[in-house]
C-alpha positions as CSV (number, residue, x, y, z in Angstrom):
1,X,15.1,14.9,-217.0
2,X,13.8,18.7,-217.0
3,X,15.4,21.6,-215.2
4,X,13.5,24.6,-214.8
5,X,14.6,28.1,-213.4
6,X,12.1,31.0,-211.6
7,X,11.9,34.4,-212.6
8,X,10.9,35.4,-208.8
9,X,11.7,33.0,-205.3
10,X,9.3,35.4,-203.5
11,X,6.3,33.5,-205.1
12,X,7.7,30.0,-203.1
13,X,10.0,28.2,-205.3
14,X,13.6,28.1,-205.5
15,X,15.2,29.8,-208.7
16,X,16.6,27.1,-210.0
17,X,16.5,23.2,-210.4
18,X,15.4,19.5,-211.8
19,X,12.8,17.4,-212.2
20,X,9.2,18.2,-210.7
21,X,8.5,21.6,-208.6
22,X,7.5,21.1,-204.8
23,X,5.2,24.2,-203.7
24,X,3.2,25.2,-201.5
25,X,1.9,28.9,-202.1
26,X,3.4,31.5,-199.6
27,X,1.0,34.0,-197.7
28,X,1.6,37.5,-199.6
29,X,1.3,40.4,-197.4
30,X,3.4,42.5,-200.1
31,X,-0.2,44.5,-201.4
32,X,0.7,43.8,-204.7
33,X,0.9,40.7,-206.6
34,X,3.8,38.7,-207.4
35,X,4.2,37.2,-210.6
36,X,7.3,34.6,-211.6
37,X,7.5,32.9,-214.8
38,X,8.8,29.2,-214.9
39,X,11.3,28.0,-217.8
40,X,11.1,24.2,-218.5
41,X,13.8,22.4,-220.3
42,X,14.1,18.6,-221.1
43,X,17.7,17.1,-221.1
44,X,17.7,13.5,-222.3
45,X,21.0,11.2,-223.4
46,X,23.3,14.5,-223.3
47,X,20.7,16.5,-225.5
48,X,19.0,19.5,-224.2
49,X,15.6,20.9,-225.4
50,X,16.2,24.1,-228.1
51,X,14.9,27.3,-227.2
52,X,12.3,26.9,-229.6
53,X,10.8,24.0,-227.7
54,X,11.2,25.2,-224.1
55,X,8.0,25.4,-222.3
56,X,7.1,28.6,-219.5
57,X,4.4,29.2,-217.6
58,X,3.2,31.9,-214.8
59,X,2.4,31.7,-211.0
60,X,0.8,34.5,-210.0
61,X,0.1,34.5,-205.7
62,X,-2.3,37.3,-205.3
63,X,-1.7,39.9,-202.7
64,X,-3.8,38.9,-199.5
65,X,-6.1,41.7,-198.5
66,X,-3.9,44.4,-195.4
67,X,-6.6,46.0,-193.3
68,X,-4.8,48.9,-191.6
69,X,-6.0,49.4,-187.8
70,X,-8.1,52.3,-187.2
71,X,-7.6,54.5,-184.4
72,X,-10.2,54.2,-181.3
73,X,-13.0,56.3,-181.7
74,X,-15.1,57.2,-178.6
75,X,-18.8,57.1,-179.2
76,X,-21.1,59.2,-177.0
77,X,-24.5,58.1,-176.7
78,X,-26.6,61.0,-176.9
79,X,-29.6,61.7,-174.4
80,X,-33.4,62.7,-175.5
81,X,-33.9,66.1,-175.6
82,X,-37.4,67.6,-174.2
């Protein structure tokens, strides 16, 4: 069996738990990155994986692009001269 734990539940999965990961990638409107890192451990017959051997990995969900409204401009449409 392997337990994992998560470094950050913003990036979609829970902080803790066993066997495999379920995860869908959350929309992230932060305008930054997040970034968790994801401890695996094995556990079989009562022994537990060293330190040593645990495995870890990164998820990093990059920040989806904020476009800030712009105030209404007023365009004049300017007539010939002559």
């Amino acid at each position: 069996m392997f337990s994992w734990s998560n470094s950050l539940a913003a990036i979609g999965i829970p902080v803790s738990g066993t066997g495999n990961i379920a995860y869908t990638a959350p929309n992230n409107l932060t305008g930054s990155d997040l970034v968790g890192t994801i401890v695996l451990s094995a556990t079989k017959n009562g022994c537990s994986t060293a330190v040593a051997n645990e495995q870890s990995f990164t998820i990093t969900i990059k920040a989806s692009p904020v476009v800030n409204a712009i105030a209404t401009r007023r365009c004049v449409q300017e007539r010939p001269r002559g």
